[in-house]
C-alpha positions in Angstrom: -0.8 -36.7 -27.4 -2.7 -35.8 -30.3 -6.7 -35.2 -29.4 -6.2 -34.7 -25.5 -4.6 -31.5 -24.4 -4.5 -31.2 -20.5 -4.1 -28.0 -17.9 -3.4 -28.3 -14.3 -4.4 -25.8 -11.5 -3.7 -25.8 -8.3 -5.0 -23.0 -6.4 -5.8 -21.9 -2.3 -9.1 -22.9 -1.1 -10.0 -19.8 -0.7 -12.8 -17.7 -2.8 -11.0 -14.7 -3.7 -8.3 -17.7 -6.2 -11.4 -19.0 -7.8 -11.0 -16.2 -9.9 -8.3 -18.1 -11.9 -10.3 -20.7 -12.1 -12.5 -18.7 -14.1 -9.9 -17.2 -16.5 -8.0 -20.6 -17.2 -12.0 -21.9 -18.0 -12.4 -18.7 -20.2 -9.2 -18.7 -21.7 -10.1 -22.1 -23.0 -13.5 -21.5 -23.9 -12.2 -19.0 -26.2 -9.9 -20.9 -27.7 -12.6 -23.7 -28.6 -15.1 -21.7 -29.3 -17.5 -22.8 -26.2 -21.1 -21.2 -26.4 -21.3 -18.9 -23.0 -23.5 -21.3 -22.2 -20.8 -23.8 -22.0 -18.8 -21.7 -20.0 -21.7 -20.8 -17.6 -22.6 -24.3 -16.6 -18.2 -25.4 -16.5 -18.0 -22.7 -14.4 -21.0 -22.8 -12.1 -20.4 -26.6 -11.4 -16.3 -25.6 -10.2 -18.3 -23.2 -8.2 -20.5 -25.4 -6.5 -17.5 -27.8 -5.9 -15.6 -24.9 -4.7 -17.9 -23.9 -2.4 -17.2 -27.4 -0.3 -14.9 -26.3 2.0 -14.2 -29.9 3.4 -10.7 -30.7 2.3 -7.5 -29.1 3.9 -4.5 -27.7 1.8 -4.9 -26.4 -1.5 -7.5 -27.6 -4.3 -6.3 -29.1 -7.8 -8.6 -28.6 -10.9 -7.7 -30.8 -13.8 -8.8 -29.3 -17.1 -9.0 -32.5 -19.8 -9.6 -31.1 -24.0 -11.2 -34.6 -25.4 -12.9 -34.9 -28.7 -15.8 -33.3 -28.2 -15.8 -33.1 -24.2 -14.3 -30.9 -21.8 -13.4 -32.8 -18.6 -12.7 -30.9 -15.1 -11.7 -33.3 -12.4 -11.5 -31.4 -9.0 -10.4 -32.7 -5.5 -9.2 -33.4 -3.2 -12.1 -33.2 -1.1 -12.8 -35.1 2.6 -14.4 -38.2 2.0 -18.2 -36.8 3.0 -18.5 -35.7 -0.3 -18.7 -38.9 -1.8 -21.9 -39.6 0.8 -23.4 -36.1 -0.6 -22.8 -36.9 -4.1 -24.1 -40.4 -3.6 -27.0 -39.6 -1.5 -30.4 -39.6 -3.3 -31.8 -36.3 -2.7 -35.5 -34.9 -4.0 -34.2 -31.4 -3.4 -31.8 -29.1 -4.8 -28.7 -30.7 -3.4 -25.0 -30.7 -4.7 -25.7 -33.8 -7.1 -28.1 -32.3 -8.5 -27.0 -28.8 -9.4 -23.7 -30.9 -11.1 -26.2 -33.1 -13.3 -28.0 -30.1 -14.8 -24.6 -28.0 -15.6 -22.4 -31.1 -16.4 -23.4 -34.5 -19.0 -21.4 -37.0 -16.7 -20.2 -36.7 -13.1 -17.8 -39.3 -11.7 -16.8 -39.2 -8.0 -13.7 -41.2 -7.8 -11.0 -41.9 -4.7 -7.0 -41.0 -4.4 -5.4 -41.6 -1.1 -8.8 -41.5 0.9 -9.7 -38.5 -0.5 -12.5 -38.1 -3.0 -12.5 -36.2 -6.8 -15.3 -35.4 -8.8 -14.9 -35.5 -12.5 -17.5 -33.5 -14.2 -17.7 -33.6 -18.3 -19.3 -31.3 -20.7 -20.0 -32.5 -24.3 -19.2 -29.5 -26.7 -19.1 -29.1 -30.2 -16.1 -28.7 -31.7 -14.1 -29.4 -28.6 -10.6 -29.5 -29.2 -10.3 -28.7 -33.0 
């Protein structure tokens, strides 16, 4: 499909294969030019999604190249994280940190498990 290239990870949840997360996030920041900006906030919102350890088996990251937007879709996770992300909080709490590194997150559902979809606008993005 011409504008939309996608990438497919599916890695241990454990924090010593979030490494490859990294590289595959690099890799393509190279390849579109992404400010390390960019990169920083891509990678510190995988992190922070990462870092809940509430699902069981392995962790798929979806890597979507849109016109202008990179979209990372991540899950699955156990359904309290749809109660975090849809909690109001006035503190630093996970739907927060993922607003100020990302321009849209989506929490959607698959087999009663939940997936967060996190898209960064970038210039340039997939030319």
């Amino acid at each position: 499909m011409p504008g939309m290239d996608e990438i497919v990870l599916i890695i241990p949840r454990e924090r010593p294969f979030y490494g490859v997360a990294h590289l595959v996030l690099g890799g393509l920041g190279s390849r579109l030019n992404l400010t390390l900006e960019h990169l920083e906030d891509l990678q510190l919102g995988l992190d922070s999604l990462f870092a809940q350890h509430d699902g069981q088996g392995d962790v798929t990251l979806r890597i979507r190249i849109r016109e202008g937007a990179i979209e990372t879709e991540v899950g699955p996770f156990a359904s309290a994280l749809s109660d975090e992300l849809g909690a109001e909080s006035g503190g630093v709490g996970l739907r927060r940190i993922l607003e100020t590194v990302s321009d849209g997150v989506e929490l959607g559902e698959r087999d009663g498990e939940a997936w967060v979809t996190l898209t960064k606008n970038v210039d340039g993005a997939g030319q």
